[in-house]
C-alpha positions in Angstrom: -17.2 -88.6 -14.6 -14.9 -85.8 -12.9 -14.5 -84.6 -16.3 -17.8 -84.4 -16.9 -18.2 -82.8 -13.9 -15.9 -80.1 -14.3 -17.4 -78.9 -17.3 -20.9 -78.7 -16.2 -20.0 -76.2 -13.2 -17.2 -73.7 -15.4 -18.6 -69.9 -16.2 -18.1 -68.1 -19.2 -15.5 -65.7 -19.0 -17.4 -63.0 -19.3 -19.7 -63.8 -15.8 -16.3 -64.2 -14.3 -15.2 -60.6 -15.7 -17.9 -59.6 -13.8 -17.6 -61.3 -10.7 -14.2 -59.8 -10.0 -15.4 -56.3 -10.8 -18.4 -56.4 -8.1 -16.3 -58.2 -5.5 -13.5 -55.0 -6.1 -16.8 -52.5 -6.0 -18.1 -54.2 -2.9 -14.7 -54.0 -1.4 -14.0 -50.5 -2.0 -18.1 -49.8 -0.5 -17.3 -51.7 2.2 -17.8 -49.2 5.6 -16.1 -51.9 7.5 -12.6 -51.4 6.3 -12.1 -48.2 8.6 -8.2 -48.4 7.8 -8.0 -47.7 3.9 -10.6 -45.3 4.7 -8.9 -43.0 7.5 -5.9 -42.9 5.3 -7.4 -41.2 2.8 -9.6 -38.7 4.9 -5.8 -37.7 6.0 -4.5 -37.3 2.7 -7.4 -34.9 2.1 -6.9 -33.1 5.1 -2.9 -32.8 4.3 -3.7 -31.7 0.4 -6.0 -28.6 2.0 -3.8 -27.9 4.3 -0.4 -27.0 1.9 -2.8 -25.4 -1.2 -1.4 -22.3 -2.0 -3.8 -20.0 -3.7 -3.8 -19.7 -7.2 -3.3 -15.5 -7.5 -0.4 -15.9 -5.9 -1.8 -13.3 -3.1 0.3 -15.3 -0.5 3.6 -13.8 -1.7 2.0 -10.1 -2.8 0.5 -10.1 0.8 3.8 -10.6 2.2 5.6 -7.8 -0.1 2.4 -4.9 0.6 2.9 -6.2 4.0 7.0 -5.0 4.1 6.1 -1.7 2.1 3.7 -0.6 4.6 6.1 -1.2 7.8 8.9 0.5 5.9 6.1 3.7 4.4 5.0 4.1 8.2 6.9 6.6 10.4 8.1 4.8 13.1 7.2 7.7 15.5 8.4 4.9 18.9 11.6 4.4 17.4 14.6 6.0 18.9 16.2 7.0 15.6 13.3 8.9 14.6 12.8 10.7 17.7 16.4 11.4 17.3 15.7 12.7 14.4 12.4 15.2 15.0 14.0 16.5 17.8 17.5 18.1 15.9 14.6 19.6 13.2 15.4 17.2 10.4 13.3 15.5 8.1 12.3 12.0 8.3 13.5 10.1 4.7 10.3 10.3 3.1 8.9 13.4 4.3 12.4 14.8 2.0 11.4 12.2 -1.0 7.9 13.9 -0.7 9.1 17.6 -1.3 12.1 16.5 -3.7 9.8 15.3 -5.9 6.9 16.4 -8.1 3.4 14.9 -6.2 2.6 11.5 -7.1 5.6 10.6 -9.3 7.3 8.8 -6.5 8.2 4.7 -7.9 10.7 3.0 -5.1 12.8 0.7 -6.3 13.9 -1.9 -3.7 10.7 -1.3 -1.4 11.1 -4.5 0.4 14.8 -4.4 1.0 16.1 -4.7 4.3 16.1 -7.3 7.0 13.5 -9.8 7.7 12.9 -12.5 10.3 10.3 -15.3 9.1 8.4 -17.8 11.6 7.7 -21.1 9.7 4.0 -21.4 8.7 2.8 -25.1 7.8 5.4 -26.9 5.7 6.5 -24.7 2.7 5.1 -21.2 4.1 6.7 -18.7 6.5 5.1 -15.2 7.8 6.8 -11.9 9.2 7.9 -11.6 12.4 9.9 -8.8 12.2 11.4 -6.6 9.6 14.1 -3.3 9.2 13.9 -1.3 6.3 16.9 -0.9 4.7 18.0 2.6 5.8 18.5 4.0 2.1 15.5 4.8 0.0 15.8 5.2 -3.8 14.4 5.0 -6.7 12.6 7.4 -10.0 10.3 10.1 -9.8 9.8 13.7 -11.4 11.3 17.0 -10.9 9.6 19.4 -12.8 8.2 17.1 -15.2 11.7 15.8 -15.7 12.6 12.3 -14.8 15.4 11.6 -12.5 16.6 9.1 -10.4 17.6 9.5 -6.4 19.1 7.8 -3.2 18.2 9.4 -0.2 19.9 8.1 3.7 17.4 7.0 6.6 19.7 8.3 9.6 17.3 7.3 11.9 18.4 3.4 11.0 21.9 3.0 11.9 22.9 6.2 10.9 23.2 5.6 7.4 25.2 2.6 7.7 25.5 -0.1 5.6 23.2 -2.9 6.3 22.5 -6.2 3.9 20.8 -3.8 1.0 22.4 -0.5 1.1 25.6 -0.2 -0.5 24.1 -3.1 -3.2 21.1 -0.9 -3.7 23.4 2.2 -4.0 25.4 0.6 -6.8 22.1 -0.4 -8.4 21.4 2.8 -9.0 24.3 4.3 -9.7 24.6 2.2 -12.9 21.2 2.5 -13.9 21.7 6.4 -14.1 24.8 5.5 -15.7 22.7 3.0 -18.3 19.5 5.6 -18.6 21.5 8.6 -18.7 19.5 10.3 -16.4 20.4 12.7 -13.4 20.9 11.4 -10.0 19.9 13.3 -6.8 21.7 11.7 -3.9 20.3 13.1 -0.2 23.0 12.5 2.1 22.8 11.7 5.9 25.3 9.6 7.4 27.9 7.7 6.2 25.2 7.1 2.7 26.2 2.8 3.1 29.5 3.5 4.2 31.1 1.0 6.7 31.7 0.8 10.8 33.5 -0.9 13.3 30.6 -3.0 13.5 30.4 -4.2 10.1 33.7 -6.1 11.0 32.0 -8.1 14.0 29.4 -8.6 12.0 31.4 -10.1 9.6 33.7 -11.7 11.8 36.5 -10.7 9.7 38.4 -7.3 8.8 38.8 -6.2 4.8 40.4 -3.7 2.6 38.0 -1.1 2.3 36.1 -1.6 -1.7 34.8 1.3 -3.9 32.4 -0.3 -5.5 30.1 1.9 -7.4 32.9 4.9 -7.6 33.9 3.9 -11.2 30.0 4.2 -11.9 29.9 7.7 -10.6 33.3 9.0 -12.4 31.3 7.7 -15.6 29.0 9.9 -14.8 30.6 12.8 -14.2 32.6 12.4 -17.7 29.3 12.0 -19.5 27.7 14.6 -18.7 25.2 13.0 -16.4 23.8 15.5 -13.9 25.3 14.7 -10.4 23.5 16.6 -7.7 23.9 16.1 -3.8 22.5 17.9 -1.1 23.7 17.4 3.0 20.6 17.0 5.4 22.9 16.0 8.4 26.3 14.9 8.8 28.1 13.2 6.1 30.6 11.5 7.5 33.4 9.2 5.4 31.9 7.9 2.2 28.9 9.9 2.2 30.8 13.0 2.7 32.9 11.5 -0.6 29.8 10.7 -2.7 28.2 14.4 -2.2 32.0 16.0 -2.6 32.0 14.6 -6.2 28.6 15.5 -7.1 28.6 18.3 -10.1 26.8 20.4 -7.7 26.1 19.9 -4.4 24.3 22.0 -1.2 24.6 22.1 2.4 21.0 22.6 5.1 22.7 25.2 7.4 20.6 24.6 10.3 21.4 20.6 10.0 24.2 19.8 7.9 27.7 19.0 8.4 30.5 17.0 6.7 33.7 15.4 8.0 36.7 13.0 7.4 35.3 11.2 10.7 33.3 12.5 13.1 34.3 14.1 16.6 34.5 11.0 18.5 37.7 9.8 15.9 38.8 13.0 15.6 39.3 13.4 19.7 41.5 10.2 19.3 43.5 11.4 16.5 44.2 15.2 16.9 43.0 15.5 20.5 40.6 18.3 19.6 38.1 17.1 22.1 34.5 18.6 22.7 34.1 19.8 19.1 30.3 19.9 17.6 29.5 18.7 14.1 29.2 22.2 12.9 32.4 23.0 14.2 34.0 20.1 12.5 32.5 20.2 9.3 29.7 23.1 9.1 28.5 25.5 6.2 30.8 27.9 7.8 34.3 25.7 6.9 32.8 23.8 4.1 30.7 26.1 1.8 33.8 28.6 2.0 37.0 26.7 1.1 34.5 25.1 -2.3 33.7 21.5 -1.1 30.1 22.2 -0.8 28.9 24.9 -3.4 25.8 26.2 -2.3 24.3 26.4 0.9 20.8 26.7 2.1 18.8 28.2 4.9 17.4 24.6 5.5 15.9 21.3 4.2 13.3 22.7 2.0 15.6 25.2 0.7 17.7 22.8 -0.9 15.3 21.1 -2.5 14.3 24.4 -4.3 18.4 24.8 -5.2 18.2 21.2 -6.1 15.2 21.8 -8.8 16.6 25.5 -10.4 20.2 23.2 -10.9 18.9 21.1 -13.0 16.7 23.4 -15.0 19.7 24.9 -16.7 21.6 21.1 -17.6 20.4 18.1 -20.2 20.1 14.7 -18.9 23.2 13.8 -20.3 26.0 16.4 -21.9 26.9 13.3 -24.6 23.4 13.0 -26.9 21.3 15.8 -25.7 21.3 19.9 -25.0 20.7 22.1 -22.4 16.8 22.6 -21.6 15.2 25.7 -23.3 12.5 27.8 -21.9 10.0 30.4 -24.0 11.7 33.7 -23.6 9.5 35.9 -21.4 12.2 38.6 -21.4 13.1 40.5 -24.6 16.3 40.4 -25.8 16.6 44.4 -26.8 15.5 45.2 -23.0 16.4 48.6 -22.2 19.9 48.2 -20.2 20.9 51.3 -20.8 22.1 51.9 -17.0 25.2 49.6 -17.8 26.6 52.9 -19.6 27.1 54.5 -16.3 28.0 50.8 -14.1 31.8 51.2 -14.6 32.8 54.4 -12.4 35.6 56.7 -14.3 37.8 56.6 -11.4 40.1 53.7 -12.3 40.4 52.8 -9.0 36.5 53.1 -7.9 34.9 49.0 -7.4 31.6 48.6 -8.6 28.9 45.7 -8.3 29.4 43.2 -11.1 26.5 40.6 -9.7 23.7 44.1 -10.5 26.3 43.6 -14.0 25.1 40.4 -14.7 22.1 40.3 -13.4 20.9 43.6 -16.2 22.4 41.7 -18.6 20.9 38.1 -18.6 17.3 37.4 -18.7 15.6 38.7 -15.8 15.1 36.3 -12.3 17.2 33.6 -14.2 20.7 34.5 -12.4 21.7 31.2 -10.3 25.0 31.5 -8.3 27.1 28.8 -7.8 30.0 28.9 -4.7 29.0 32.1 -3.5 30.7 31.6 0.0 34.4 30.8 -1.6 36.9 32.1 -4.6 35.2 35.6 -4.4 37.4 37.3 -6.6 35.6 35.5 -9.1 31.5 35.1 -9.1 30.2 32.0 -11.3 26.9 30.6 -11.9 23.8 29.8 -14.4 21.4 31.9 -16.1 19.6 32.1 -19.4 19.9 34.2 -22.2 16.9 34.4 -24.6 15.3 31.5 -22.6 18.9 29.4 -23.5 21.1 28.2 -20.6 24.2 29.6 -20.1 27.6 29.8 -17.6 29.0 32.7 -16.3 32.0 33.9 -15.3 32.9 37.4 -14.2 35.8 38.7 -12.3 34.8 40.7 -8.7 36.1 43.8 -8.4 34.7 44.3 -4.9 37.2 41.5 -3.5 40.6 42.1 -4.1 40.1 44.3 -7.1 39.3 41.1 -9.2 43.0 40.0 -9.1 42.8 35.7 -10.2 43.8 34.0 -6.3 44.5 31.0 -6.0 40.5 30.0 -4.8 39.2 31.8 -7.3 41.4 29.8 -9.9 39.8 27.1 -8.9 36.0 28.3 -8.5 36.5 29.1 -12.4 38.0 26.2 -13.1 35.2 23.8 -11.9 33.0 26.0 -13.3 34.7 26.1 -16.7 34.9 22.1 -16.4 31.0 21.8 -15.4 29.9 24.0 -18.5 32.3 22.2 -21.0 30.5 18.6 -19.9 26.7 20.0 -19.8 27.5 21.7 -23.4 26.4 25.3 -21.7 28.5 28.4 -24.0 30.0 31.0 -21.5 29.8 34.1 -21.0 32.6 36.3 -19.3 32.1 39.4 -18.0 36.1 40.4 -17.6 37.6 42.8 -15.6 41.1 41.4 -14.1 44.0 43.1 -12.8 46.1 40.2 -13.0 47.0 37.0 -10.6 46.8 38.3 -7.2 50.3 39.5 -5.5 51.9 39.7 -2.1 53.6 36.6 0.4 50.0 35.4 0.8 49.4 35.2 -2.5 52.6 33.8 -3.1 52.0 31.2 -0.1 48.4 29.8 -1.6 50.0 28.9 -5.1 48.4 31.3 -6.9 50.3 30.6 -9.9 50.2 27.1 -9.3 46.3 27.3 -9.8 46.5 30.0 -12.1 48.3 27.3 -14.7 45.7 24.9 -13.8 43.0 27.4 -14.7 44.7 28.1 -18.4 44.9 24.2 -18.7 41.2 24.1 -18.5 40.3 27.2 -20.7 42.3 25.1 -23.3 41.3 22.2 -22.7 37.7 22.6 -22.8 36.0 23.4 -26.5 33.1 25.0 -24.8 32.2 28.5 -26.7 33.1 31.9 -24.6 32.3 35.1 -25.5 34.3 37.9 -23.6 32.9 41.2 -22.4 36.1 43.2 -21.5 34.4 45.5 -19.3 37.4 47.1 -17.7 40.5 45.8 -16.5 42.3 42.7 -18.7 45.7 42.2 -17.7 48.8 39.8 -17.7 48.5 36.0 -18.3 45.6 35.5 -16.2 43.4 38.5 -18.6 45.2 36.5 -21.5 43.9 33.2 -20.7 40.4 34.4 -19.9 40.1 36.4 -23.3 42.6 34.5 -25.9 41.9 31.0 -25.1 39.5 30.1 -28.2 40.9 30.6 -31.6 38.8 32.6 -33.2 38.1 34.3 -30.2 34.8 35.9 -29.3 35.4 39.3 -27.7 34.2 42.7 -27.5 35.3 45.9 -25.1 33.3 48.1 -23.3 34.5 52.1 -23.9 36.0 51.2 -19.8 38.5 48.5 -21.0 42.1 48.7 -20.2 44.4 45.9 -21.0 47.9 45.2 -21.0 50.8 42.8 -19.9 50.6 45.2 -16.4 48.3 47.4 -14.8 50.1 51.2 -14.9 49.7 51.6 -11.3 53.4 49.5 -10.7 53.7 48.9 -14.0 55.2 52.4 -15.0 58.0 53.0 -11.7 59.0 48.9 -13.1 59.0 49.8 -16.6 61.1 53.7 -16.1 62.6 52.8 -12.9 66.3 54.5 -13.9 64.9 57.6 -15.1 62.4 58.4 -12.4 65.7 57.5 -10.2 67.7 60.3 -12.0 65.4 62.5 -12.3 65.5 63.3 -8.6 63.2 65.8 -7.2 61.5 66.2 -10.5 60.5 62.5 -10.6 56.9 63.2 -9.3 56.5 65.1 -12.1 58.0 62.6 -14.6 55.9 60.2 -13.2 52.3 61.9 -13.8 53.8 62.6 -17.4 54.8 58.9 -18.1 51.1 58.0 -16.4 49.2 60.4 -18.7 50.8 59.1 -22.1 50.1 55.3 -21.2 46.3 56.2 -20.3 46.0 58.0 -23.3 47.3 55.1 -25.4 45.3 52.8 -23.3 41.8 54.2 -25.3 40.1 51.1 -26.4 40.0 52.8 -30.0 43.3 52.6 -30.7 43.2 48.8 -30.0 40.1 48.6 -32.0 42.2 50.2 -34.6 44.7 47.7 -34.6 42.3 45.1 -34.7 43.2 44.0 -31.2 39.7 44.1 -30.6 37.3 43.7 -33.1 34.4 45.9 -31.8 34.3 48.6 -29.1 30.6 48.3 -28.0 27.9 50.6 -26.2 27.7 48.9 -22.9 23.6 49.4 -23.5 23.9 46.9 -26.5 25.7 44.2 -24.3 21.9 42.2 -24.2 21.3 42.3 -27.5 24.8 40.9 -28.4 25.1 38.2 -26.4 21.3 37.1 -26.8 22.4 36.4 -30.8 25.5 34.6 -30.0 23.6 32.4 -27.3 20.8 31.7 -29.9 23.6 31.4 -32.3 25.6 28.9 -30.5 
């Protein structure tokens, strides 16, 4: 009977299938179970809360947020009232006038330090942020691509902070990597270290050069170094724009040093001494660590540009720019016939020389303020870039001292590396003489300077407009093999000038002759001028052409083009 039962009150399985789905429905629909249902209104609420949005505009926000604080002149800051009120530029107001308009891309535009407040659970806003006080990156000059660092004093004073000296390094190996030039704006210590940096720390260290190896890579390759001193460089700045292949100094603002007055009180006990004293363009630009120096800011900017006009982006793969030739190279120049006075002992101006020779407004001198028995620099010939070097016969008759050794020197070493053929314009009475030429080492640096000229393979070609004398005339004029040289009708060469060179030579006869030795003298002085005509060494072949001073353009125009 119970079995009977039982059977009569079972369900199929399939009306029990669906009893268990509407009693889970009617459970779910229930509006009585307020639990289950606030924990899932939380969820929702959570889920909205942490969704980031899908263009990522979060993060972008936060990095356009950081360029803008660091692209705004902080005009409340003490720096850069500090640094309005000395005349300077602020960073980017220099980047601006470096640089051709609109070509400016930064490259570490966010860099510095930042403070974050928390923002929900996984985001964070701004609360603060300090630019890091270098600014680099690429832009144009002229049309030509280069790369640049450039010091914010008004942070730190050029200090390194958490970005700078990696940022630095950055960039020195890309140029290294690209092969571009680098343009490097000192202003401080350019990410060099301070006392501070040891607190900070809480440790002291053995100073590091990192990045140096970069730069001397540089230099050997040919890449265009070029630095320029807005304000003091002081320690490693002063060491990165003292490397530079060319560098310039602001006069009004600029100053380099070892360590600034405050050190140099403690050390030497020179107390009270201003940057310019220290370090100005009046020590610096005229003993040939800075080159070049400039009235002020702007100024350099223009030396800066007309630089690297005349040098490739890298001496290993790739020649000197060349320009149309707006000047022709037959020119009438035929005042340089009457340049060289006939009075032996008469100076004349060799920059209006050089200046009637090479294509006109193109003459760029380098290290005018030092070495000025010897005037270098750039110019072009036909439109092609060239080097110059010319012996001054308005300082010290020309004679090779010690400083000028060395201005021709790095000069001679700069050409070889930018692949730029030299020209010489020679008139040199020897290595200069005397106990203060004897006390600078002037043979010292005059064995230097022959080093170079044979150790360099850059093409010269030798004017010999007047005076070519002793080992330094030799090693100006016979240091290529086959030489390139040609005389002017003025030349006069030998191992010694005759002034000197005849009493050393006839010393025992003027001695006996006695009274009549003034007379034996003019004698002995008219002979050796006689045999001094340039013809007669053209005759001998020790020149191959005695040329008419008013065909000096033409001539070196088709070597230039040549080489």
């Amino acid at each position: 009977m119970g079995s009977n039962d039982s059977s009569s009150t079972s369900k199929p399985p399939s009306e029990t299938a669906k009893d268990r789905l509407n009693q889970v429905a009617n459970h779910l629909n229930d509006p009585t179970i307020s639990p289950k249902a606030n924990t899932s209104s939380k969820r929702q609420r959570r889920k909205k809360d942490n969704a980031l949005p899908a263009d990522w505009s979060d993060i972008l926000g936060q990095v356009r947020m950081l360029q803008t604080m660091a692209g705004t002149p902080p005009t409340s800051s003490p720096g850069y009232i500090r640094q309005k009120n000395v005349g300077k530029l602020w960073v980017r107001e220099r980047i601006d006038q470096l640089l051709d308009e609109g070509t400016f891309h930064e490259v570490g535009s966010v860099s510095g330090t930042v403070e974050w407040t928390p923002k929900g659970t996984v985001q964070e806003d701004v609360k603060s942020y300090t630019p890091s006080n270098n600014v680099q990156g690429f832009g144009l000059v002229d049309r030509r691509k280069i790369l640049f660092t450039a010091d914010d004093f008004s942070l730190r004073a050029g200090h390194a902070d958490g970005a700078t000296a990696y940022k630095t390094i950055y960039m020195e190996k890309l140029s290294l990597d690209l092969r571009l030039p680098i343009v490097k704006l000192v202003d401080g210590s350019s990410g060099g270290g301070s006392v501070t940096t040891i607190k900070k720390d809480g440790f002291s260290y053995i100073p590091p050069m990192p990045g140096f190896r970069e730069v001397v890579q540089q230099l050997d390759a040919g890449i265009p170094n070029v630095g320029a001193i807005l304000g003091p460089a002081i320690g490693l700045g002063a060491a990165r724009v003292t490397s530079c292949h060319f560098s310039v100094m602001a006069a009004d603002v600029g100053s380099l040093f070892n360590a600034g007055p405050a050190v140099v009180a403690k050390a030497t006990f020179e107390e009270g001494l201003l940057a310019n004293e220290l370090g100005g363009p009046g020590i610096h630009c005229s003993n040939g660590t800075i080159d070049n120096t400039a009235g002020k800011e702007e100024e350099c900017f223009a030396q800066i540009r007309r630089f690297l006009s005349y040098v490739p982006d890298c001496g290993l793969n790739s020649l000197p720019p060349t320009i149309r030739a707006e000047d022709a190279s037959d020119r009438d120049v035929s005042t340089l016939r009457t340049i060289i006075p006939r009075r032996r002992q008469r100076a004349y101006a060799m920059a209006r020389l050089i200046e009637t020779i090479v294509d006109q407004s193109s003459w760029f001198e380098i290290g005018a303020g030092w070495g000025n028995t010897a005037i270098v620099g750039l110019a072009r010939l036909s439109g092609h870039p060239v080097g110059v070097i010319a012996n001054n016969p308005e300082f010290q008759a020309g004679a090779t001292d010690a400083l000028g050794a060395q201005k021709m020197m790095k000069h001679i070493n700069l050409c070889d590396v930018f692949n730029l053929p030299i020209i010489q314009l020679v008139d040199c009475p020897g290595y200069a003489v005397g106990t203060a030429a004897e006390r600078n080492a002037t043979m010292k640096w005059g064995v230097e300077l022959g080093k170079a000229y044979f150790c360099t393979t850059v093409p010269i070609f030798n004017v010999i407009v007047r005076k070519c004398y002793g080992v330094a005339g030799g090693i100006m004029t016979d240091c290529r093999d086959p030489h390139y040289r040609v005389a002017w009708p003025s030349m006069e060469s030998g191992s010694l000038p005759l002034a000197g060179g005849v009493e050393a030579s006839h010393a025992r006869e003027l001695r006996e002759a006695g009274e009549k030795a003034p007379e034996l003298y003019t004698r002995l002085l008219d002979e050796y001028t006689r045999l001094q005509n340039p013809v007669r060494t053209a005759a001998a072949f020790g020149v191959p052409e005695v040329v008419d001073p008013a065909d000096t353009r033409k001539l070196v125009c088709a070597w230039t083009q040549h080489m």
